[in-house]
N, C-alpha and C positions, 0 to 999 in steps of 0.2 A: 638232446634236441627235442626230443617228444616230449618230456617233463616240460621243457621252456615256451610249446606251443601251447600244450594244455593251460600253462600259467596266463599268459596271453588270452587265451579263451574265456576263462574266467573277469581278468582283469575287464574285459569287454562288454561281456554280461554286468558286471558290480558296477560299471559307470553306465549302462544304457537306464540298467535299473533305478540307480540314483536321480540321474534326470528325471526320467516317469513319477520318482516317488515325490522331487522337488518342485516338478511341475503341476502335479494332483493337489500339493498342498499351499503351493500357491495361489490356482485357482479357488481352492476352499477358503482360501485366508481373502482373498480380494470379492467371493460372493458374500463372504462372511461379512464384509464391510459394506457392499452394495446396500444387502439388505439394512444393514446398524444406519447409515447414510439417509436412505430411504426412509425408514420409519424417523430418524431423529429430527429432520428437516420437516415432515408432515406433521408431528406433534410440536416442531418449535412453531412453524407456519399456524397452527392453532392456536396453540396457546395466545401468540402474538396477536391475533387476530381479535380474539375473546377479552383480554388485556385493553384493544384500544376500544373495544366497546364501553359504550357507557348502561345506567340503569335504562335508560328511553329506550335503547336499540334492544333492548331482550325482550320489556315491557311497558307497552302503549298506556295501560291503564292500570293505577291502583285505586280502588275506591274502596274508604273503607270513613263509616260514621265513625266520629271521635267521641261522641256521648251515648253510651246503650248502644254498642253497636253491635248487629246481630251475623252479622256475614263480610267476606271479603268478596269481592268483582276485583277478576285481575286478566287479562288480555294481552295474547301477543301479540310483537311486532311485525305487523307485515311483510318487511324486509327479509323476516329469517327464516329458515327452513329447520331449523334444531327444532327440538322437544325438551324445552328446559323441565325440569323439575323444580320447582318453588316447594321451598320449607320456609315452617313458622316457628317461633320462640313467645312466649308471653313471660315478661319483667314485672317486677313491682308489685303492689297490693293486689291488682286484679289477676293475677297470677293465679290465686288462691282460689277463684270465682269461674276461672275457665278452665274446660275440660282439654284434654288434646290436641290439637289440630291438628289435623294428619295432611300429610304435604300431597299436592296436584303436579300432575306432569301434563303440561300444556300443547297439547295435541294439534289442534287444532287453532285457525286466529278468530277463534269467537270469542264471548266473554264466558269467563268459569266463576261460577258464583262459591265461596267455601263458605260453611256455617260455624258461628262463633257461639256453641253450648255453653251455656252457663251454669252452673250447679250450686244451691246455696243449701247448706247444714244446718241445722240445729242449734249448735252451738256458734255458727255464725251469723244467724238471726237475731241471740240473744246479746250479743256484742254491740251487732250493727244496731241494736233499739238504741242500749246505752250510749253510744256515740252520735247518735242519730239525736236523745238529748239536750246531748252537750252542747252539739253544734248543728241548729236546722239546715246546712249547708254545707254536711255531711258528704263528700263521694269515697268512690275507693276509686283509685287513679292506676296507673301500669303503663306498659310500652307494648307496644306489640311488633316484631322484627319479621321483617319479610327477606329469605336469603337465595341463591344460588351458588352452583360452584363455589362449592368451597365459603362462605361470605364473599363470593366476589361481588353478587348484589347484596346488600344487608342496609334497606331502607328503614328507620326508625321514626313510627306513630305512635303518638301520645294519644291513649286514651282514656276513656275514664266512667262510674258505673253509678247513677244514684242510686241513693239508699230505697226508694219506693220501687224504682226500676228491679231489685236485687228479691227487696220483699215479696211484688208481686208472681217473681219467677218462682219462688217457694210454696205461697199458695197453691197455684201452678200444678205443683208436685204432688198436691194433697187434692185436688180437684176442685179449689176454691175459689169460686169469682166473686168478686166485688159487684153490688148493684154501680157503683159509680167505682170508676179504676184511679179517675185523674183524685179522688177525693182521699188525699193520703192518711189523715184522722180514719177514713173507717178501714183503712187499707189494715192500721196498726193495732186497732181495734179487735180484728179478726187475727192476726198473730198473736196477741195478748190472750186470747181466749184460746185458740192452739196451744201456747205454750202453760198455759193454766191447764188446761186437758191432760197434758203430758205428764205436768209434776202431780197434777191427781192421780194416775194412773199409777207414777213410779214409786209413788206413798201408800198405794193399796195395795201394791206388786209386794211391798219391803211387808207392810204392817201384817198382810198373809205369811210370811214367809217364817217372820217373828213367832209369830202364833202355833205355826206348821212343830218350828224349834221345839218353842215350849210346851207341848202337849207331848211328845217324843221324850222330852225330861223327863214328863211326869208319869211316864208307863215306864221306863226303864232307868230311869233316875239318872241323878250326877253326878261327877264322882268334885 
């Protein structure tokens, strides 16, 4: 009989416990889903939201010159209260001609002006002459893409660089101004004589060098 009550006691215990442990992990399982519920509804309610927007509703203003252009102006929507982050991509020939741009997070609904560095080489100076040649009417052309989220916005500008425009950015670089700028004859004139400079230089760099060689021959000979 005392065996059968102790059994009994137990049995009592093992099912009160059971409930306890069933009901602990149900509530874990049903917070568990409150919270998953909760966040998935607020991320869909976004996304959805951002989805039915268009490029206007993010950004008010893009201005950017299609010829020689030296900066982007881009402005947000008064509507919004986000802080988008706008990224750039540059396509095409002018690819070659522009530095980085480094993406703007829009703070604020003023206008943000971004600068469009140009960089022109040496060897792409001596390119742009001979094309410049061929064809007085001469550009280097590109795209420039303006993105958010993901490319959710990804607006596409055609732009494009003349060849004096490209020149005078080079001079530029060597601290050379033109008495007249608009006068592209003396713009190419003054690159002609740079680049004449250079290959002097490189031929008196080598013809030393030559010299250096053969005197070192001739104290310690060749084999």
């Amino acid at each position: 009989m005392i065996k059968n009550g102790k059994q009994k006691v137990k049995g009592i215990i093992l099912k009160v416990m059971g409930f306890l442990t069933g009901g602990t992990l149900i509530s874990m399982v049903l917070l568990i889903n409150m919270d998953t519920y909760s966040w998935f509804t607020s991320k869909m309610t976004y996304n959805l939201s951002v989805t039915a927007a268009t490029t206007e509703d993010i950004l008010e203003k893009i201005e950017i010159k299609t010829v020689n252009p030296k900066e982007i102006v881009l402005k947000k929507n008064n509507s919004i209260n986000i802080e988008p982050v706008i990224y750039f991509s540059v396509e095409g020939e002018a690819s070659d001609y522009i530095l980085h741009i480094n993406p703007i997070k829009l703070k604020n609904h003023k206008k943000y002006t971004v600068p469009i560095n140009v960089a022109v080489n040496l060897k792409q100076i001596i390119e742009l002459l001979n094309k410049d040649n061929e064809n007085n009417n001469k550009r280097v052309q590109g795209t420039i893409r303006i993105k958010y989220l993901n490319e959710f916005i990804d607006e596409k500008i055609d732009i494009e660089f003349t060849t004096k425009y490209l020149f005078k950015k080079f001079l530029e670089r060597l601290s050379i101004r033109c008495l007249n700028e608009e006068n592209e004859f003396e713009i190419e004139k003054h690159l002609r004589k740079v680049i004449m400079h250079i290959d002097k230089q490189a031929r008196l760099q080598s013809s030393k060098f030559y010299e250096k060689e053969t005197v070192a021959e001739e104290i310690y000979g060749s084999e």
